[in-house]
FITI-984360 format. One line per 5 residues: number of its first residue (from 1); their letters; for each residue y negated, z negated, x of C-alpha. Coordinates in Angstrom, 1 decimal, padded with zeros to 4 digits, always signed. Layout:
NUM) A) Y Z X; ...
//
This chain:
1) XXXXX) -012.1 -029.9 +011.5; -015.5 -027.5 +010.7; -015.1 -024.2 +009.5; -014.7 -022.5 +013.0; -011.6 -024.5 +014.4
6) XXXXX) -010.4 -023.6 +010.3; -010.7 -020.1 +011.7; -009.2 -019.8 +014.7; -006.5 -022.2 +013.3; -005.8 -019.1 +010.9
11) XXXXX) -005.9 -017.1 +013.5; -002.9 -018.6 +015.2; -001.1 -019.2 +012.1; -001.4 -015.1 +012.1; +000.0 -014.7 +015.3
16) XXXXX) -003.1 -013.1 +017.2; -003.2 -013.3 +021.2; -006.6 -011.4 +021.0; -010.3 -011.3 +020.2; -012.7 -008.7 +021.3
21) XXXXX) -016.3 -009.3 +021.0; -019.7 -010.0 +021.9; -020.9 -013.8 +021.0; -024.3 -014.6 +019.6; -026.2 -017.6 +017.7
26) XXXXX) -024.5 -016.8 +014.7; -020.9 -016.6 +015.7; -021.3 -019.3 +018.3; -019.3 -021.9 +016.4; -016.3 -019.7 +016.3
31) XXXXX) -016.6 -019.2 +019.8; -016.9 -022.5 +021.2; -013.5 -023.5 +018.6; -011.5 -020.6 +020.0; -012.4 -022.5 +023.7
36) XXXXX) -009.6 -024.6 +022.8; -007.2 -022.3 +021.3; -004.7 -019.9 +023.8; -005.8 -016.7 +022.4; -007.7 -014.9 +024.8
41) XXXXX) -011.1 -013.7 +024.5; -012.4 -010.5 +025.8; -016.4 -010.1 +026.3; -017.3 -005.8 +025.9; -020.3 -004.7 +026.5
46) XXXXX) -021.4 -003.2 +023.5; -020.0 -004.2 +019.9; -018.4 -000.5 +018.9; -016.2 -000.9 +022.0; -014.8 -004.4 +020.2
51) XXXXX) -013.6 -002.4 +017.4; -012.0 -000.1 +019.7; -010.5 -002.4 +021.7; -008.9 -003.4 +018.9; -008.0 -000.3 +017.1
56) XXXXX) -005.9 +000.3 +020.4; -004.3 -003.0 +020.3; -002.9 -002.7 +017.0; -002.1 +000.9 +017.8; +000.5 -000.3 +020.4
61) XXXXX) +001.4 -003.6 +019.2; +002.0 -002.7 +015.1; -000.5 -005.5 +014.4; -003.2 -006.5 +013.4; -006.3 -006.2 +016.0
66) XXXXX) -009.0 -008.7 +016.0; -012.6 -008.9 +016.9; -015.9 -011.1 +016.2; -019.5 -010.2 +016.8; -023.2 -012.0 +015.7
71) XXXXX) -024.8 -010.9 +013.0; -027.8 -008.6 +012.7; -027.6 -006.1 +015.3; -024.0 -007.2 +016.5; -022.6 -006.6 +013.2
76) XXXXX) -024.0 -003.1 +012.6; -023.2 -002.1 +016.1; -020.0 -002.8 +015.1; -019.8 -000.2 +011.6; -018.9 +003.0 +014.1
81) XXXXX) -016.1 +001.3 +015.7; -014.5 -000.1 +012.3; -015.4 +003.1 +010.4; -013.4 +005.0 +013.6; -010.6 +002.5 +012.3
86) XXXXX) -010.6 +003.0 +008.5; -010.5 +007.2 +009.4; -007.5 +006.6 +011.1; -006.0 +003.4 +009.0; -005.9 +001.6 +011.5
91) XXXXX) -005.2 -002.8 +010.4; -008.3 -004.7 +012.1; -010.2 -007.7 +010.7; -013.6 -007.9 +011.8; -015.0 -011.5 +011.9
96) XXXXX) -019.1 -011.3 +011.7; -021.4 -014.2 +012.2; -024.0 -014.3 +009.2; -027.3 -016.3 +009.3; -027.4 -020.0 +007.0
101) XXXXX) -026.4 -019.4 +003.4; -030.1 -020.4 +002.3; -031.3 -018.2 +004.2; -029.1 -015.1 +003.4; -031.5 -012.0 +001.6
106) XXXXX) -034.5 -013.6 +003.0; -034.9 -011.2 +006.0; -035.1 -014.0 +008.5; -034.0 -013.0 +012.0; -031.2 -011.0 +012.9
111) XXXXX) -029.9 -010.8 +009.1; -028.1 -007.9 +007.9; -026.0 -006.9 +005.0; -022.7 -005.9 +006.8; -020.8 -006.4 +003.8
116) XXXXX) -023.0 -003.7 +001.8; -023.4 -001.9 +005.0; -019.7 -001.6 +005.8; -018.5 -000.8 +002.0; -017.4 +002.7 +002.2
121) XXXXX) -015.3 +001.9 +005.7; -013.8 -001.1 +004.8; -010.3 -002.0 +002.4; -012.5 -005.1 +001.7; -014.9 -007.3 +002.4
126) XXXXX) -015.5 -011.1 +002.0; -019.0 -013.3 +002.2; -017.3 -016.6 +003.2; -019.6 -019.1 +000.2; -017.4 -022.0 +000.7
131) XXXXX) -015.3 -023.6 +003.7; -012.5 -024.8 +001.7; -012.2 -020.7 +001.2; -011.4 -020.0 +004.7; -007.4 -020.1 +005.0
136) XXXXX) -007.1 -017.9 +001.6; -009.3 -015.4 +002.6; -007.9 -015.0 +005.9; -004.5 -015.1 +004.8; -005.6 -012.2 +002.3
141) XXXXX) -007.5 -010.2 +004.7; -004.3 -009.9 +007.2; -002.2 -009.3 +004.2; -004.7 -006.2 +002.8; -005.7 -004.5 +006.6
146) XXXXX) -001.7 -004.8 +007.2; -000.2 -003.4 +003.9; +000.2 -000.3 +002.0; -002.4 +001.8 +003.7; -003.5 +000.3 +006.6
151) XXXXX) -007.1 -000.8 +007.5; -010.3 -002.8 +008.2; -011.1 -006.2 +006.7; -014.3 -007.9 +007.0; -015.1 -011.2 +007.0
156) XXXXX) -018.6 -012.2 +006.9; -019.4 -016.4 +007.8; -022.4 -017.8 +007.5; -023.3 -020.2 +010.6; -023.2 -023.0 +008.3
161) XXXXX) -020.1 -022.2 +006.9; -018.4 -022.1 +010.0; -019.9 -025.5 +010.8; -019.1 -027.7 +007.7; -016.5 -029.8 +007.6
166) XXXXX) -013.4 -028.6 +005.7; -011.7 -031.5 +004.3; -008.2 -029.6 +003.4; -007.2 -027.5 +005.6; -003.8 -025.7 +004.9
171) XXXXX) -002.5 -022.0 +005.3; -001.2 -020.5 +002.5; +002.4 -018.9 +002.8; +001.6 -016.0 +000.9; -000.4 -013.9 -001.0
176) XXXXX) -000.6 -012.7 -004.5; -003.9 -010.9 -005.2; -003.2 -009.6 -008.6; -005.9 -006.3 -008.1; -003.8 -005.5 -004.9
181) XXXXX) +000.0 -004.7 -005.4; +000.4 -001.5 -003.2; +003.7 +000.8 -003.5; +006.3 +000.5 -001.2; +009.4 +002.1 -002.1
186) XXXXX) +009.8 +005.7 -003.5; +010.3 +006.7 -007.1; +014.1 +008.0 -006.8; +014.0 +010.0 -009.1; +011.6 +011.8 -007.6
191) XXXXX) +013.7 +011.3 -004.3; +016.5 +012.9 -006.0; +014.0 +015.5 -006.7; +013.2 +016.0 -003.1; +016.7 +016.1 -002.4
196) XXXXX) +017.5 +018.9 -004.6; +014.7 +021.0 -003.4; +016.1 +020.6 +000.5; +019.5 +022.2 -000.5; +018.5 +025.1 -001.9
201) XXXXX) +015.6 +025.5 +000.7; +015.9 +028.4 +003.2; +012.7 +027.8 +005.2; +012.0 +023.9 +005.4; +009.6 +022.0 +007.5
206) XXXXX) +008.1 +018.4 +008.2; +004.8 +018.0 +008.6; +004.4 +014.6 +010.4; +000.8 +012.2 +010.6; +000.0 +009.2 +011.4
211) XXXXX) +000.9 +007.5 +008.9; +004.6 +007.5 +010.1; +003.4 +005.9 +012.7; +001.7 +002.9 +010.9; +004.7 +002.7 +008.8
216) XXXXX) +007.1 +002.4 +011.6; +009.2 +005.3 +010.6; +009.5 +007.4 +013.5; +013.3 +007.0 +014.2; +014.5 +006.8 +010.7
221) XXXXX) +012.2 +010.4 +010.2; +013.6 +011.6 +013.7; +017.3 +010.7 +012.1; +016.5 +012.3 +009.1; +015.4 +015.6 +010.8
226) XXXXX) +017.7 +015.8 +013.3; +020.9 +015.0 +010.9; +019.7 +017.9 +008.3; +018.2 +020.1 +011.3; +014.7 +020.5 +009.8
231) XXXXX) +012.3 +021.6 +012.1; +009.0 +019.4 +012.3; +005.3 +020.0 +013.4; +002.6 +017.5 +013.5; -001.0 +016.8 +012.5
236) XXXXX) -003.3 +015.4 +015.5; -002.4 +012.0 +014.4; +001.1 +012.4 +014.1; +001.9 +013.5 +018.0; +004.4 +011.6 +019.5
241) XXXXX) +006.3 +011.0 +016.1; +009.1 +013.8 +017.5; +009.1 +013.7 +021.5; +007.2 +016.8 +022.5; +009.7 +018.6 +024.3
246) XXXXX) +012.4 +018.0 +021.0; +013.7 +021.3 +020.4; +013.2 +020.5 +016.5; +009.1 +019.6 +017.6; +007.5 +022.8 +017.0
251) XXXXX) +003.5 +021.4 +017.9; +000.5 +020.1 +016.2; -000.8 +022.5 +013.6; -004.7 +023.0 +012.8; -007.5 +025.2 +013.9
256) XXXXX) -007.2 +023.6 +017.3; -002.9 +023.4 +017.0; +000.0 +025.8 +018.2; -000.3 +029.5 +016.0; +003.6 +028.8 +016.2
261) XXXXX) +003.4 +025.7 +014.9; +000.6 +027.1 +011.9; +002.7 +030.1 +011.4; +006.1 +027.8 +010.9; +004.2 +025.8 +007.9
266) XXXXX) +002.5 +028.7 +006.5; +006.1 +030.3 +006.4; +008.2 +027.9 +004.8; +009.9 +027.6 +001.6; +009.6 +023.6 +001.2
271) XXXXX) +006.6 +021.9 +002.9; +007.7 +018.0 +003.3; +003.9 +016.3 +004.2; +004.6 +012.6 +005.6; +001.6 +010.2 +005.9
276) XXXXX) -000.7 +013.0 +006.4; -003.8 +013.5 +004.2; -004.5 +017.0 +003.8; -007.2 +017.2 +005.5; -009.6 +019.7 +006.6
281) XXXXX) -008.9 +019.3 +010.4; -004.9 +019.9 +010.0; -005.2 +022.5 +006.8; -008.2 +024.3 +006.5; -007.4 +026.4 +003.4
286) XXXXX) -005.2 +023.9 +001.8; -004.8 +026.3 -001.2; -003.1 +028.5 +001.6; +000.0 +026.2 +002.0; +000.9 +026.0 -001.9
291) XXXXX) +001.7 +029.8 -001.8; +005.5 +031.2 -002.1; +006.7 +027.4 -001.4; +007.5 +023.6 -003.1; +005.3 +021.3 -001.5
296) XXXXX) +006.1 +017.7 -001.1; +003.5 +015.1 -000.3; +004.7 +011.6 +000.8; +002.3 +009.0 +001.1; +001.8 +005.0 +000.1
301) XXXXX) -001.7 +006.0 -000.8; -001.7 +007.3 -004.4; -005.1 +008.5 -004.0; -004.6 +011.0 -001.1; -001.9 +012.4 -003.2
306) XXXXX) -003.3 +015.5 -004.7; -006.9 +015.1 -003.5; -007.0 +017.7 -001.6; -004.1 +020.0 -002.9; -001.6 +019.6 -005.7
311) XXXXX) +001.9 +018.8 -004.8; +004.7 +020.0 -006.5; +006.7 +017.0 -005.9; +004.7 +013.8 -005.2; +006.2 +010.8 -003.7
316) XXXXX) +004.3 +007.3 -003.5; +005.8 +005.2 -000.8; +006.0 +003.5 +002.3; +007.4 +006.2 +004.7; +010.2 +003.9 +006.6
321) XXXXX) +011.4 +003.2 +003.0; +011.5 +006.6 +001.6; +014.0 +007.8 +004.5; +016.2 +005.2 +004.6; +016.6 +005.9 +000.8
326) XXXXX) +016.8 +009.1 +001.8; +019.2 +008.2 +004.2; +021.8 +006.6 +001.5; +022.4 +010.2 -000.3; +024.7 +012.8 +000.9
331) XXXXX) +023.8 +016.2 +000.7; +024.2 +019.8 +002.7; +021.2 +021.9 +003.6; +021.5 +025.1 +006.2; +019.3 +027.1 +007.3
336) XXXXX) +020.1 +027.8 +011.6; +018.8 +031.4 +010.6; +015.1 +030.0 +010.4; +015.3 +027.5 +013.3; +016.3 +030.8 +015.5
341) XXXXX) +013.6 +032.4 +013.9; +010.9 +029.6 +015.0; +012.1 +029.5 +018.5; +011.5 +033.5 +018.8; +007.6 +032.3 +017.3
346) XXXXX) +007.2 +029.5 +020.5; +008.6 +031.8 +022.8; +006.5 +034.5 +021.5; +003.2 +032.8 +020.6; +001.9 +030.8 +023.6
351) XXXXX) -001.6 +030.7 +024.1; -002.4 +032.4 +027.5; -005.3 +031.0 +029.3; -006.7 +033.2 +032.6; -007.8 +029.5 +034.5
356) XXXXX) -010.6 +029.8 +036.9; -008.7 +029.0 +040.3; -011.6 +027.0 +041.8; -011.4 +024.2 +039.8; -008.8 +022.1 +037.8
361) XXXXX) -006.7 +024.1 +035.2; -007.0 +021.0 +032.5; -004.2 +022.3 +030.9; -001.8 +022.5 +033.3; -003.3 +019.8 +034.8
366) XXXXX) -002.3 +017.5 +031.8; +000.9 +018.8 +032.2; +001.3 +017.8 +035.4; -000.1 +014.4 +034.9; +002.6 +013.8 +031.9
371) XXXXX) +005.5 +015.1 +034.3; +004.4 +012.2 +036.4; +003.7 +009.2 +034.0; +006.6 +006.4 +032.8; +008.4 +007.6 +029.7
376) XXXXX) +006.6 +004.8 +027.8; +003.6 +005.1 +029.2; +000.0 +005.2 +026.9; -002.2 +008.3 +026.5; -005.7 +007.6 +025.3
381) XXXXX) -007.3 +011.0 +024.4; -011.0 +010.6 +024.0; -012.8 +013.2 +021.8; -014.2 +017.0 +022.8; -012.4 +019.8 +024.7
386) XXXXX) -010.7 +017.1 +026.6; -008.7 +015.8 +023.5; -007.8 +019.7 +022.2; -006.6 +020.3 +025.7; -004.6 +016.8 +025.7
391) XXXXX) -003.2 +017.1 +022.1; -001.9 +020.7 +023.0; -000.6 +020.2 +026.5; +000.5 +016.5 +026.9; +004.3 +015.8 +026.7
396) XXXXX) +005.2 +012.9 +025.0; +008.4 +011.5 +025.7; +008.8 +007.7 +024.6; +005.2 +007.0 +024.6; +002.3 +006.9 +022.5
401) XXXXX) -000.6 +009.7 +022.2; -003.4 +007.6 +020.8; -007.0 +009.0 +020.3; -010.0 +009.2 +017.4; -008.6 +011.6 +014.6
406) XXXXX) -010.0 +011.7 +011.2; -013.9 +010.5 +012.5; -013.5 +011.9 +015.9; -015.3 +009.2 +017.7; -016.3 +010.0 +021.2
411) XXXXX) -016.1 +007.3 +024.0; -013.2 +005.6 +022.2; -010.3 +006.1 +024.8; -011.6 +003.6 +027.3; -012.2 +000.8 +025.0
416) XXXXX) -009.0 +001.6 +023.1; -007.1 +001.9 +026.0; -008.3 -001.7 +027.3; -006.9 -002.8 +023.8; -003.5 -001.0 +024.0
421) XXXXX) -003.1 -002.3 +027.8; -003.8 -005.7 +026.6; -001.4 -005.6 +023.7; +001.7 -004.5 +025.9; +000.9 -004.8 +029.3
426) XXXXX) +004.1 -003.9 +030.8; +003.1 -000.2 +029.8; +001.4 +002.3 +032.0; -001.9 +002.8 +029.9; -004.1 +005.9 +030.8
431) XXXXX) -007.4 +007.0 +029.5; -008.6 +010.4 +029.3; -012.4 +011.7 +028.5; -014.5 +014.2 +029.4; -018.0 +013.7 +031.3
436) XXXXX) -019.6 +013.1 +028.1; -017.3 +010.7 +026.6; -017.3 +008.7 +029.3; -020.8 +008.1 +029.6; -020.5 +006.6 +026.0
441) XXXXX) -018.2 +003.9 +027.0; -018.6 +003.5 +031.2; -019.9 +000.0 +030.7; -016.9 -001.3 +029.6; -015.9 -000.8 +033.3
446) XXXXX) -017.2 -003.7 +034.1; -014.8 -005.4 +030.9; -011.8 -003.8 +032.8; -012.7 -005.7 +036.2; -014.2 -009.0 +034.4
451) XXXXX) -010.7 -009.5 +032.7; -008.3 -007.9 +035.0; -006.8 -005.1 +032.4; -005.6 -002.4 +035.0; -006.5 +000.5 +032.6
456) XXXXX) -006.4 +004.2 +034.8; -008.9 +006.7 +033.9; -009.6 +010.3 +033.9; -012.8 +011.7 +033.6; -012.7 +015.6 +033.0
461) XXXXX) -016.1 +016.8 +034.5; -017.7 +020.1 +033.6; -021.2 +018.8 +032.5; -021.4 +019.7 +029.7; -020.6 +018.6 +026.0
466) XXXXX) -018.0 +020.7 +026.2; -016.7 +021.4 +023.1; -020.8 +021.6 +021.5; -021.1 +024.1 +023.7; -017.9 +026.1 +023.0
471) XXXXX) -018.7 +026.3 +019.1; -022.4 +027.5 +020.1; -020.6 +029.5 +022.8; -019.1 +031.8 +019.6; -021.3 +031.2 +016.6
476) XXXXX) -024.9 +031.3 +018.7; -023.5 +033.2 +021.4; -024.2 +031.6 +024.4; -028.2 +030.2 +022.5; -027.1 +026.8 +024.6
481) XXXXX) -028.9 +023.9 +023.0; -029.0 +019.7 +024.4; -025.7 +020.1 +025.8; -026.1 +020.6 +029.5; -025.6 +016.8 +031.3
486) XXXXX) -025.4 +018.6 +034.5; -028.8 +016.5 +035.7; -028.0 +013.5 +033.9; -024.2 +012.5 +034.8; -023.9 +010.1 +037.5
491) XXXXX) -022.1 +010.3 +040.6; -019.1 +009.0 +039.7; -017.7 +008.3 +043.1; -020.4 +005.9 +043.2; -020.3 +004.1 +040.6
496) XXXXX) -016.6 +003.4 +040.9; -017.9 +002.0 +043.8; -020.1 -000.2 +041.9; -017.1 -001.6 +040.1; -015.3 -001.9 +043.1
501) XXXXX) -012.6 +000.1 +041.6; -010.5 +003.1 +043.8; -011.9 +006.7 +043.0; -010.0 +009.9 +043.0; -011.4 +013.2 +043.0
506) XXXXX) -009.6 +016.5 +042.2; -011.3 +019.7 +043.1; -008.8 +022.2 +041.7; -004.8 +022.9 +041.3; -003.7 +022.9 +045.4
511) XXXXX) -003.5 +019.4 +045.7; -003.6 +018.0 +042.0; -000.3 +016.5 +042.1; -000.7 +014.4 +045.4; -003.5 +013.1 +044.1
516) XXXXX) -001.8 +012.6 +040.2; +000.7 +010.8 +042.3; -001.5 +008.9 +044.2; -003.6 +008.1 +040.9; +000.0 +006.7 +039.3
521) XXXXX) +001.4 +004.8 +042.4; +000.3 +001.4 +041.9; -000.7 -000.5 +038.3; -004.2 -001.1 +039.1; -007.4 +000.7 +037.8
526) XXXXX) -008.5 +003.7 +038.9; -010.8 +006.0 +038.3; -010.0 +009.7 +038.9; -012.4 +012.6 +038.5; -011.1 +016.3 +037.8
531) XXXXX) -013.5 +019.1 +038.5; -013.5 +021.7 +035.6; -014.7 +025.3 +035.0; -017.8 +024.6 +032.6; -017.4 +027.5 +030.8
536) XXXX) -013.5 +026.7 +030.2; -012.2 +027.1 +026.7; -009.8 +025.3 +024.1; -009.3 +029.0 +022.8
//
């Protein structure tokens, strides 16, 4: 056994079904090994769209995703795609090819320092010096992108690495890095704290991220909310965590969120955040939230705790533990008067948009579309006007809203959505971009048809950069600057052609839902085009 059947060995001992990637000299012993292995490997087009492929694998599956590239130029095309990962905590472990040992800081051809490259968007890192080092440091990397707070691992291997002979090869059971012992369950005192706090609340909320995803704690929060009736809003990350049309689900919150939904949190009495970070895209004044109200912030990172705003009850922990602690107690808490007082706010405070008849209403479009897709089914926002429209106007039911939060990476739905269709593919898996974002990731088309993932697509046209051109729309008013693609965009009808794939076009509302169903009727891919007004707004 050589390094690179070591590899894939641990690979399999890890449970992975998966590798995107892109080969190249340097990883080419890996990828002849994995030639006899049964996990499949999918060839992108373009490196970035590996580590998105994998983000949305792990998304779906609650694993970890898995992809290998050369070194050089296949390692740094890579950094977007696993920084887009470590934004979002997302568990990956990127394998990367790496020139001879000897020859490593010499600048020969296609060397790179990914390790240094990738060190502020990485848990960790390893430069593979030995063979006999390859089971532990794949056993630690799954452990580290999997645990605590999730994220990418990189492993860099040397070409001669991965073809020395290893002369013991055995996977280690566990794992006990001493430097690494992350908090899982909650303080109870501090529980008991929290406990208190809710019975004498009046005005109580959730705010939900995405960490509750990660941690797998969405029914025991949903249990938790809907036994003690607290109303719950979300961050962009946390949509989905409470089914949209929940009548304890009062929207995401954030400049581009529900006012209902910002007025509800601003409102309260006891703030409960949940694997959310405080960030500026979900709270920006976070000063604003501390006022007239106990603020609890529960997260397994100690470090995002207090970082941006001082709790006044802080809970380290894994989400899924902390309620089903939570869970054990028995307590009271009412407080009808302010749920009725939060309906009368959604009721009240829906945005109204004044659509533009000729072309596709996005937003009631997207509603339309959700009315329409399986309960389970996969929703791959990309990034732009198209996700604000998506995150505000797509109903989840039992499904999962995926897209690019905290680093807002455009073209990531389509690769991400070939990764989440891959990783359960008896869901309905449907990716939706604007004209923009989809020129940043249209090669992978040819990914979808090589490896038969039937992946359907939306492309929301109004030729622009949409959402560029909105902020310049109110801070330069109207000064339009490198964002009209109107010359530049193909026609997409033809090239969907090219592909060989079906095309759809929508031309506005008075016959979008025969051609949503049409889209929808069969699991194949598609590719559907929607016609919007370009000077349509978020806001």
């Amino acid at each position: 056994m050589i390094g690179a059947d070591a590899i894939v060995k641990c690979l399999e001992n890890e449970g992975v079904t998966t590798v995107y990637g892109y080969p190249g000299v340097a990883i080419c012993p890996f990828y002849n090994s994995i030639l006899d292995s049964e996990i499949r490997t999918i060839l992108v087009r373009t490196e970035q769209n590996a580590a998105h492929a994998a983000s949305g694998e792990a998304r779906v599956t609650n694993r970890v995703g898995v992809c290998a590239v050369t070194s050089g130029p296949g390692a740094t095309n890579l950094i977007t795609g696993i920084a887009t990962a470590f934004a979002d905590s997302i568990p990956m472990v990127c394998i990367s090819g790496q020139v001879k040992s000897e020859q490593i800081g010499s600048d020969v051809f296609q060397e790179a320092d990914i390790t240094g490259a990738v060190e502020s968007f990485v848990k960790y890192s390893y430069l593979i010096k030995n063979v006999e080092d390859i089971p532990r440091t794949f056993k630690e990397a799954f452990h580290i992108a999997n645990s605590g707070r999730k994220g990418p691992v990189l492993i860099d291997v040397p070409i001669d690495i991965q073809n020395a002979v290893i002369k013991n090869f055995k996977y280690p059971e566990s794992v006990n890095i001493r430097a690494y012992k992350p908090t899982v369950k909650g303080n109870i005192v501090q529980i008991k704290k929290v406990i208190k706090e809710l019975e004498k609340a009046k005005r109580p909320i959730i705010c939900a991220g995405g960490g509750v995803h990660l941690s797998e704690a969405v029914s025991q929060l949903r249990a938790f909310a809907e036994l003690h009736r607290i109303p719950v809003v979300s961050t962009m990350m946390g949509i989905g965590v409470m089914p949209t049309e929940d009548p304890l689900y009062f929207g995401m919150v954030g400049n581009n969120g529900k006012a209902y939904a910002n007025r509800a949190m601003n409102e309260s009495d006891l703030l409960i955040m949940v694997g959310a970070r405080v960030a500026d895209r979900a709270i920006s004044q976070p000063d604003l939230i501390m006022t007239n109200k106990i603020l609890v912030h529960i997260d397994v990172d100690p470090a995002e705790i207090g970082k941006n705003v001082g709790p006044s009850i802080p809970l380290v922990g894994d989400a899924k533990h902390i309620f089903e602690d939570i869970a054990k107690e028995e307590f009271h808490c009412e407080h009808e008067a302010w749920i009725r007082t939060l309906e009368g706010y959604r009721e009240t405070m829906v945005h109204k948009r004044n659509p533009n008849p000729a072309y596709v209403d996005p937003a009631a479009f997207i509603t339309m579309l959700s009315q329409e897709m399986k309960d389970d089914a996969v929703y791959v926002a990309d990034v732009g006007q198209n996700q604000i429209w998506s995150c505000n106007y797509h109903i989840v039911r039992k499904g999962r809203f995926l897209t690019s939060g905290g680093m807002g990476t455009m073209g990531y739905s389509i690769p991400a959505a070939m990764g989440a269709k891959r990783g359960d593919q008896s869901r309905q898996v449907i990716a939706v971009c604007g004209d923009g974002s989809f020129q940043m990731s249209m090669m992978e088309l040819a990914t979808i048809m090589q490896h038969d993932i039937p992946v359907k697509i939306i492309v929301l046209k109004n030729n622009y950069l949409g959402m560029v051109r909105e902020f310049q729309h109110y801070t330069y008013k109207d000064n339009y600057s490198v964002v009209d693609i109107k010359d530049g965009t193909p026609n997409l009808e033809k090239l969907a052609g090219a592909y060989d794939i079906p095309f759809v076009r929508v031309e506005n509302m008075s016959h979008a839902q025969d051609k949503i169903r049409e889209f929808l009727a069969e699991d194949k891919t598609m590719l559907m085009e929607c016609l919007v007004d370009p000077m349509d707004l978020v806001k």
